[in-house]
C-alpha positions in Angstrom: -14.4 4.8 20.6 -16.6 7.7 18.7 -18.6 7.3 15.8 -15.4 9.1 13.6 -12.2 7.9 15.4 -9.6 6.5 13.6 -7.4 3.8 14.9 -4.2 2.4 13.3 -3.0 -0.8 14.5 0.7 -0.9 12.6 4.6 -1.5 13.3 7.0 0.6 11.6 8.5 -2.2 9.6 5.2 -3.5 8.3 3.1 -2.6 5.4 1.9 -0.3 8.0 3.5 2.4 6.7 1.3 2.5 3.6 -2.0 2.9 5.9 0.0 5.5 7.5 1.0 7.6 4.3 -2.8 7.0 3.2 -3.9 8.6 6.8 -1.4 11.6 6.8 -2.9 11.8 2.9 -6.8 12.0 4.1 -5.6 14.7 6.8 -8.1 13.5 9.7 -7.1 12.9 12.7 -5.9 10.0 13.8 -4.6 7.5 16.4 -1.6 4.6 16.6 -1.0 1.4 18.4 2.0 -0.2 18.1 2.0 -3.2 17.7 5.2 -5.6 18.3 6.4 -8.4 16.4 7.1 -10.0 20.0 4.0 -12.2 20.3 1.6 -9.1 20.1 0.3 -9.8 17.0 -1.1 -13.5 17.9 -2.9 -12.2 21.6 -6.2 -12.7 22.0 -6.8 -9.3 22.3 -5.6 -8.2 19.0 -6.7 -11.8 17.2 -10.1 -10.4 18.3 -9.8 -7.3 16.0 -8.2 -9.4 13.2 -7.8 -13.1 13.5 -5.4 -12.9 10.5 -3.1 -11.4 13.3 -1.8 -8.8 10.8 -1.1 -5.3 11.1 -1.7 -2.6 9.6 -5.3 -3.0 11.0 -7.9 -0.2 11.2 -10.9 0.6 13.0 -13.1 3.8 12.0 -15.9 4.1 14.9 -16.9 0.1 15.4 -15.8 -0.4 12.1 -12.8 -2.9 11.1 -10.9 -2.7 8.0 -8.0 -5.1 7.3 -5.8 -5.7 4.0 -3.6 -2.4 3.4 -5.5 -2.1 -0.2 -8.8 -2.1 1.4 -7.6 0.2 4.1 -6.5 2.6 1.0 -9.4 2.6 -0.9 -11.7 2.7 2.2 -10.2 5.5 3.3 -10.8 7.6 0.1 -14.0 6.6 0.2 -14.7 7.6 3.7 -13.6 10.9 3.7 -14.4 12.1 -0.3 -13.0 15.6 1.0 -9.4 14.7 1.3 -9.8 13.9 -3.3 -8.1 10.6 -3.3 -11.1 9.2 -5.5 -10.4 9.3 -9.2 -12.5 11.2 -11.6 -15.8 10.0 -12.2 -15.0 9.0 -15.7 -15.2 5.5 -16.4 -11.7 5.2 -17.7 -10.0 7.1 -14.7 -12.2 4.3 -12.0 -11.5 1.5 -14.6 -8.0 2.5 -14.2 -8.1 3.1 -10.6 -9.4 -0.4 -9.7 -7.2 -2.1 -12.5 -3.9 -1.1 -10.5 -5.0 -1.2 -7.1 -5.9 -5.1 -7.3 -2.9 -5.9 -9.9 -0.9 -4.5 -7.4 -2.4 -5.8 -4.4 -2.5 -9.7 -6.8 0.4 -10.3 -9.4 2.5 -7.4 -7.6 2.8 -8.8 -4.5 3.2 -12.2 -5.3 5.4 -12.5 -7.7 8.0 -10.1 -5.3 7.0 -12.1 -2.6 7.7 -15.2 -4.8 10.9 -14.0 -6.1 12.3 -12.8 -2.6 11.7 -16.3 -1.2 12.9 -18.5 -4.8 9.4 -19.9 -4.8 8.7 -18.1 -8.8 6.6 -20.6 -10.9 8.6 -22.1 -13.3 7.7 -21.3 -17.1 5.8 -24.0 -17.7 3.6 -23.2 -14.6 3.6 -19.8 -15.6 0.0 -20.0 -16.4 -1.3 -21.1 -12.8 -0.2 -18.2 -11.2 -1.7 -14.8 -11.6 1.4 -13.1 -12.1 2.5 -15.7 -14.8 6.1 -14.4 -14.6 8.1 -12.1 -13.1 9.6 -10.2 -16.1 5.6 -10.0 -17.0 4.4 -8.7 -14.0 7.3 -5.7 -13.9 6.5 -4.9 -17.5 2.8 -4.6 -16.8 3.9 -2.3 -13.8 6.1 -0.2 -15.8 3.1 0.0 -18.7 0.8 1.4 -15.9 2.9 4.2 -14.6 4.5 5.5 -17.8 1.1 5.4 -19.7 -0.8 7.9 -17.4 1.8 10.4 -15.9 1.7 11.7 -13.4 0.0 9.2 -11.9 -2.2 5.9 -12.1 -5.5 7.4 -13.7 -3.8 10.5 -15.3 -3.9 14.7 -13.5 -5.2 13.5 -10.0 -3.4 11.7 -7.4 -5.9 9.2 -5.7 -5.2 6.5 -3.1 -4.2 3.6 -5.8 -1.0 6.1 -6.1 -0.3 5.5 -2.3 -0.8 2.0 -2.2 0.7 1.3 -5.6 3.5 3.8 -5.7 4.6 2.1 -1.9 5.0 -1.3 -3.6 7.2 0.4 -6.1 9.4 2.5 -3.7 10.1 -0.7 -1.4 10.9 -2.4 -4.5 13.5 0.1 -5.5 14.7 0.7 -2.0 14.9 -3.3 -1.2 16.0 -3.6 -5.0 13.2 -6.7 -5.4 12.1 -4.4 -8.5 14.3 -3.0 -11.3 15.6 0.8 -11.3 13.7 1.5 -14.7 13.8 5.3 -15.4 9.3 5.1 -15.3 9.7 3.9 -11.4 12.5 5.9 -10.5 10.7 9.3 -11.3 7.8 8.2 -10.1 9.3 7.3 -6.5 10.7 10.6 -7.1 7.1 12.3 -7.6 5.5 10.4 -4.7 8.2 11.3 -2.3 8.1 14.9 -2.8 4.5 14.8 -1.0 4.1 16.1 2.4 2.0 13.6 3.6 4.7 10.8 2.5 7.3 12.8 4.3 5.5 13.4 7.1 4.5 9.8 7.8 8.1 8.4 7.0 9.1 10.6 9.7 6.8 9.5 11.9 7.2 5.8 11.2 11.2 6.5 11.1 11.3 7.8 14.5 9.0 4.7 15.8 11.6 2.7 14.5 13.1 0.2 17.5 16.7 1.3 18.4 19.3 -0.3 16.8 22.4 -1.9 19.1 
């Protein structure tokens, strides 16, 4: 592998798709491995790249980089070109890093929670980060509608892709509400030629059905 190759270990129905989009966003080029859900993910081939045994998993040069989040933001940072980094204004980074981690905490646990009836109950609400599920969707809502377009305000930066994917699986999978904030903003995000272009690349990995 050279010094500036890009290598996507994903499966089309993983949170793969994200570190796709955030690729087809940075514009370099890039290659996939597929990786099945058939026992691929726990050989010792691939547990040697990422003992978690997760995909999406990417390796830049000799360099591994696991956690779809972290692949987001790393990514940005990595190629600066491709203007996925916010302003360098302390509000838009504040505002960058605020949504990116409460997206990649009390987002996806609390749908994860809901999806498999494991919520906190109200008077546990306090041990989780999330507290509670109406709280965490409000707090959502609050940081789209309060910086239209998007997350830090005129520039699109990679807390949009990793963020605004949460939000259209949501609506899709109907784990999130339809409120008029996340529908245009699915709406926005979708109009993106990068977005298209790597759903239509994921879409056509997609296993055969039947």
């Amino acid at each position: 592998m050279t010094a500036d190759e890009l290598l996507l270990y994903t499966n089309p129905m993983s949170r793969g798709r994200i570190a796709r989009w955030m690729l087809e966003e940075v514009g370099q080029p890039y290659r996939v491995e597929p990786v099945g859900f058939d026992g691929a993910t726990r050989s010792p081939e691939f547990l040697a790249v990422n003992p978690m045994g997760k995909v999406p998993t990417l390796i830049h040069g000799g360099v591994v980089v696991t956690e779809t989040a972290a692949i987001c933001a790393y990514l940005a940072e990595a190629f600066p070109d491709a203007g996925l980094l916010p302003a360098a204004t302390p509000s838009s980074r504040a505002a960058y890093h605020r949504w990116m981690f409460f997206a990649a905490g009390p987002v996806e646990a609390a749908v994860s929670a809901k999806a498999l009836d494991l919520l906190a109950p109200p008077e546990r609400a306090g041990m989780v980060g999330y507290g509670s599920f109406e709280r965490m969707v409000d707090g959502l809502e609050y940081a789209i509608a309060s910086a239209a377009p998007w997350l830090t305000g005129e520039r699109f930066t990679a807390a949009d892709v990793y963020v605004g994917a949460q939000v259209s699986w949501g609506l899709m999978f109907k784990s999130l509400p339809a409120r008029p904030a996340f529908v245009d903003y699915v709406a926005r995000l979708q109009a993106r030629p990068a977005w298209q272009r790597a759903s239509a690349l994921d879409d056509a990995a997609m296993p055969a059905q039947g």
